[in-house]
N, C-alpha and C positions, 0 to 999 in steps of 0.2 A: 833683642830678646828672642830666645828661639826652646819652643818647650817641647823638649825629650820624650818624657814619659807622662802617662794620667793613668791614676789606678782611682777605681771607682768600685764603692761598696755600698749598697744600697740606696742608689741615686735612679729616681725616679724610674723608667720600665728598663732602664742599662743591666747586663749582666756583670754579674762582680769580676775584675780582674785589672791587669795592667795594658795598655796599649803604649805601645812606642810611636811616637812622632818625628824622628829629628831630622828632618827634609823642611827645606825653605818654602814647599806647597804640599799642603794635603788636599786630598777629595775624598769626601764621604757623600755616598751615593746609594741609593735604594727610596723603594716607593713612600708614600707619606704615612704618616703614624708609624712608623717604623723606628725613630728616636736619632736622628740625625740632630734634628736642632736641641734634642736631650745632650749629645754630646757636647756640640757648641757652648750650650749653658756650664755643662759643667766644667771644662777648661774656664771660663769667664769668671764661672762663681769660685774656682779655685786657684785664681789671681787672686780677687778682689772681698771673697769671703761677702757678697751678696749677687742677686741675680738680675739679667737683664729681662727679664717679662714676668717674675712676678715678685714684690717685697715680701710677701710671707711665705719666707723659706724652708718652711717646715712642710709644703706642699709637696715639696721636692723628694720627701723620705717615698723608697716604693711601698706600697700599698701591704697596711699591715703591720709596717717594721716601725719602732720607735726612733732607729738611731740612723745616721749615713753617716758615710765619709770621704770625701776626696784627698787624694794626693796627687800634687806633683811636682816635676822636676821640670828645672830650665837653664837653660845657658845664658852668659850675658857677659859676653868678653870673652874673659880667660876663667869664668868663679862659676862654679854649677850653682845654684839656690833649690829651694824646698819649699813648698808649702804647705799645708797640710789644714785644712779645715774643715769642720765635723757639727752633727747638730745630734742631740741626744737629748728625748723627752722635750723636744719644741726648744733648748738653750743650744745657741750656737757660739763655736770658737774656732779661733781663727788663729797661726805659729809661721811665721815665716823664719826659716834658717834655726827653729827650735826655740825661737822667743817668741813671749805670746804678742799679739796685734791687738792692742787696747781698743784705736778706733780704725776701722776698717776704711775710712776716710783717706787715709793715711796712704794707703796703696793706691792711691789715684794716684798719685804723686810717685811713684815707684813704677808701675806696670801700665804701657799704653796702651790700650786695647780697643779699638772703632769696633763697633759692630754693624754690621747691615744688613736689618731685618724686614721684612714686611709692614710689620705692625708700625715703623719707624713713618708711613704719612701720617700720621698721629702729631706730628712735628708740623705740620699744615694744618690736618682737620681737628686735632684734640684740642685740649684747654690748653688756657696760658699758662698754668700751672707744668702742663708737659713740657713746654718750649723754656720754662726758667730752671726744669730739673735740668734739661739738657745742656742749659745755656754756664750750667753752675757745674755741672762736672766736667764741661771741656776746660771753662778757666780754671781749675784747680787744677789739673794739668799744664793746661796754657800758663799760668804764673804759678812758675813752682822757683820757689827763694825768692830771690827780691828782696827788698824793704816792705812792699808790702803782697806778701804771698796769699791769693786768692781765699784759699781752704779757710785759714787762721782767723780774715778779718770776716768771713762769712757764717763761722761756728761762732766766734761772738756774737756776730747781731743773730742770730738765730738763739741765740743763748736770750739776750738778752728781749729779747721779740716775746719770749715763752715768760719769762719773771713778767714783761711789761703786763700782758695778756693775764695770767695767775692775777696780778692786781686788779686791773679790771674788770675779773670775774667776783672779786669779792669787795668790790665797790670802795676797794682803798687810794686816796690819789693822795696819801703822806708820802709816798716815796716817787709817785710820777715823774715829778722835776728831772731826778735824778737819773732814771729812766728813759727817760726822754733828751736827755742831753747823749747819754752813751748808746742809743741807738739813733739816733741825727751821727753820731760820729762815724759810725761805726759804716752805716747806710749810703753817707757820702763818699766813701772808700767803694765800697761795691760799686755806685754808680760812675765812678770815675774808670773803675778796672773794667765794667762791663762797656763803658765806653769805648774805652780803648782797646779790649779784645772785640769787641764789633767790627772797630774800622781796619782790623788786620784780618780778620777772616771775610771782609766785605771783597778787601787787598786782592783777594784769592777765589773768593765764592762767585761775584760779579763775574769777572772775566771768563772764570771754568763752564757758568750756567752758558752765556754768550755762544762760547765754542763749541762746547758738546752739543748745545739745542742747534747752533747752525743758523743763531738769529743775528741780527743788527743790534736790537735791545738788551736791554741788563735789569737784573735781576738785583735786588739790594737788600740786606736783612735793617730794620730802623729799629730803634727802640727809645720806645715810649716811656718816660718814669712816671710813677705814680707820684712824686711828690715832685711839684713844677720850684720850688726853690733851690737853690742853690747853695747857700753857705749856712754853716752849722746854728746861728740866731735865727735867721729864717724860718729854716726844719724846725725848731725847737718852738718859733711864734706859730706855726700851722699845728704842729702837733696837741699846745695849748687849745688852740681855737677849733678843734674838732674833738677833743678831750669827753665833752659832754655827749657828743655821738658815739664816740670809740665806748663808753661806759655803758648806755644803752643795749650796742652789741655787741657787750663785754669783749671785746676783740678789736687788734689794733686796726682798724681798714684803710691806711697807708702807709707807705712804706717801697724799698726793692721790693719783698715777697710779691705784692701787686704789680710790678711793673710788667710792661707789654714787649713781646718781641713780633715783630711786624716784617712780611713780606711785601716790598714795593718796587714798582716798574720805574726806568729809565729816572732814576734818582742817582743826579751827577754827584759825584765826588767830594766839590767843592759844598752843595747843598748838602749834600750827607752830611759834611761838617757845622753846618750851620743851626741846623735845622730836623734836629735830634730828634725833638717833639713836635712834629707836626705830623697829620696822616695825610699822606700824597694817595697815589694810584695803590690801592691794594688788591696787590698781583694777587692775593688765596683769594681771593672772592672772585673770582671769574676765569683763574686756570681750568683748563682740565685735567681730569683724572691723571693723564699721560703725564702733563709740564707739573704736575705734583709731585708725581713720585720721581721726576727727575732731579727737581727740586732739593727733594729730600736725601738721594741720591750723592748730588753734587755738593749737599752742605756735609756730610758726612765725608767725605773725600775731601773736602777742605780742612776739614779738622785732623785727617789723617798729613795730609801733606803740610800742615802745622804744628805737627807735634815734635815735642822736644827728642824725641829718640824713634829711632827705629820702630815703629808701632808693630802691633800684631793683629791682622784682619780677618774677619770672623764674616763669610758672606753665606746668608742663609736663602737658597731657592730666590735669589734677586734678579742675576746678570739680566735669565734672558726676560722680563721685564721690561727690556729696552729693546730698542729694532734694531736689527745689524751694527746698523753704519755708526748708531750712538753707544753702543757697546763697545761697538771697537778704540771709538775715540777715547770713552771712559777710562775702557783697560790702559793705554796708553798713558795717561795719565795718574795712575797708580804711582805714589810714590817707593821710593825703597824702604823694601819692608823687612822685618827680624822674620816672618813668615806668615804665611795665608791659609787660613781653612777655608775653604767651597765646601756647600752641600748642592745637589741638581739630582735631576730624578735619574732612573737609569735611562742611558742612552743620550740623555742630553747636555752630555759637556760642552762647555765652550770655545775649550782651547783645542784646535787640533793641530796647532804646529810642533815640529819636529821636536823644537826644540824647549816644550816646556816640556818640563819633568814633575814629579810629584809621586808623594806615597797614595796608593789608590786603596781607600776602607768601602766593603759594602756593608749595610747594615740592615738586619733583617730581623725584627722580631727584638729586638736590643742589642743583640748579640754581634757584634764586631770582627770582621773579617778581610783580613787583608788579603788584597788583591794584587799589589804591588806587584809586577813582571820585572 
C-alpha cells in the first residue's frame, strides 16, 4: 500500500488543499506545534476513519468550523483506491471506493498501518486497558480470515459483555444463563487467539529486544487471564459463583476485557509455554526510562515485521530517542514497507546516506511545502 495523494479540509490547524505523496519515504520536517504529527493523524484517520491520540474525533474540526473532511488516494498492486471520510456537526462517515464503511472496524483488516508515537510508553507505564486496546487491534490484523477471525469473535463477546452488563444494571438474572454461556464461548476463543498471537510475536519480540539493547537477556511479553478456568462449564460455574458480586457492581468484573498483558525478564520459551499465568520477573517495574521506550519501540516493529502485507509506517519525532549504535541497528531492521512517513525537527534527519531517497515536506504554521530537490 502506497498513498498518492491527501486532500484535507478543515482538519485541525492544516491548510485546506491536496498534497501528493507517492515516494516509498516521506519526511516532514519543521519546528513543534507546527502540525506535523496533524498530518500524520490525518493520513491514519483517513485509512481507518478514527484516530490514533484522541477517540473524540470531532476535536479534530479546526477551530470554529462544524464540518472536515479528508481524502485520499492509494495504490495497492495494480488498483488505485479512495477514501474519503468527513465528520459534519460531531456525525462521522466513512466511503471507501464510494461504498459506505458501516463499521470502521473493518479496515483493520484492509489497511496496515504501525504507528510510532511518543505517547506509545503508555504501552509500559499506562493502564491494562491500553496494552488490551493495542493487544486487540494488532490481532485483528494479525488473524484476518481463518476459521476463527479475531475482529468477528471479539465484536461478539463485546456485544454480548454490554447485554450481560444492561442486565446487571437492572438487577435481571432471567436471562444470565444464557448470557453467560455465550460470553464463556465467545471469551475462550479470544483467550486461545490471544494466546497464540503472544507466542508469535514473543517469536519475534524476544530475540529483536536481545539484539537491539545488545544484552544476553530477553525480554517476554506474558499474559495473565482473568478467568483462571479453562473449558466453557467451568467459565460458566465461575461466572455463576461471582453472579452475586457482578450484580452489586452492576458490571461484569471477569472476563478477557480484564485480562493482563505483562512484561517479563529471561522467561524461556518452553516456560512461556507452560506457564501462561504465572507473574515471573517484571521487567516495567524496574526498567528504565531508556529500556522502556526501547521496549515499546521493539514491540511495535514486531507487529510491523508481522503483518500480513506490506505495512505503512508512520514515525513521529522518535528515531533519535535512541543512541547511535541502536538506531542503526533498529533501522536495519525495518521490514519492507508499502512506505514510511518521518516527522524530526529541522536539521535533524537521520538518514544521511546517499542512497536514501524521499519526498522532503516542511511545515510551517499548517501550511505544507515541498521541499523535494
Amino acid at each position: 500500500m502506497r498513498i498518492t495523494s491527501l486532500r484535507t479540509y478543515n482538519w485541525r490547524n492544516l491548510s485546506n488543499g491536496t498534497v501528493d505523496f507517492d515516494s516509498a519515504n516521506v519526511v516532514l520536517y519543521g519546528e513543534n506545534a507546527q502540525g506535523k504529527t496533524n498530518l500524520l493523524e490525518a493520513l491514519y484517520t483517513a485509512c481507518y476513519g478514527t484516530s490514533f491520540r484522541s477517540k473524540q474525533i470531532q476535536h479534530s474540526v479546526s477551530h470554529g468550523e462544524q464540518q472536515m473532511a479528508l481524502e485520499l488516494w492509494y495504490k495497492e498492486g495494480n488498483r488505485t483506491h479512495h477514501c474519503f471520510f468527513q465528520v459534519i456537526n460531531g456525525k462521522k462517515r466513512m466511503y471507501k471506493d464510494g461504498n459506505v464503511v458501516k463499521r470502521t472496524s473493518d479496515l483493520f483488516k484492509e489497511h496496515t498501518c504501525v504507528v510510532f508515537v511518543p505517547e506509545d510508553i503508555a504501552l509500559v507505564q499506562g493502564s491494562p486497558q491500553t496494552r488490551r486496546d493495542f493487544l486487540n487491534q494488532w490481532l485483528c490484523q494479525y488473524f484476518i480470515g481463518g476459521v476463527k477471525p479475531y475482529a468477528q469473535v471479539l465484536q461478539h463477546y463485546q456485544k454480548t459483555l454490554v447485554q450481560r452488563n444492561a442486565l446487571l444494571k437492572q438487577g435481571d438474572i432471567s436471562l444470565l444463563d444464557l448470557y453467560d454461556k455465550e460470553l464463556a464461548k465467545a471469551g475462550i476463543t479470544l483467550m486461545e487467539l490471544r494466546r497464540e498471537g503472544i507466542m508469535a510475536l514473543n517469536e519475534v519480540f524476544s530475540p529483536l529486544y536481545s539484539e537491539i539493547a545488545g544484552v544476553d537477556s530477553r525480554v517476554y511479553l506474558s499474559y495473565k487471564t482473568s478467568w483462571q478456568a479453562e473449558t466453557l462449564a467451568k467459565i460458566e460455574e465461575h461466572l455463576k459463583a461471582t453472579r452475586d458480586k457482578d450484580l452489586a457492581l452492576k458490571t461484569t468484573s471477569s472476563g478477557p476485557h480484564r485480562d493482563g498483558i505483562f512484561y517479563l525478564s529471561d522467561l524461556s520459551s518452553e516456560e512461556q509455554k507452560q506457564n501462561f499465568n504465572q507473574n515471573r520477573d517484571m521487567f516495567e517495574l524496574w526498567a528504565s526510562m531508556g529500556q522502556q521506550r526501547l521496549i515499546v519501540l521493539i514491540l511495535k516493529l514486531s507487529t510491523a515485521i508481522l503483518a500480513p502485507k506490506e505495512p505503512l509506517l508512520f514515525f513521529d519525532d522518535i528515531l533519535l530517542e535512541l543512541d547511535v549504535s541502536k538506531r542503526k541497528k533498529f533501522v536495519e531492521k525495518l521490514p519492507r514497507y508499502g512506505q514510511c512517513f518521518y516527522t524530526f525537527l529541522p536539521n535533524e534527519y537521520y538518514f544521511y546516506e546517499d542512497s536514501f531517497s524521499a519526498m522532503m515536506y516542511q511545515i510551517q504554521g499548517g501550511r505544507i511545502h515541498d521541499r523535494t530537490q
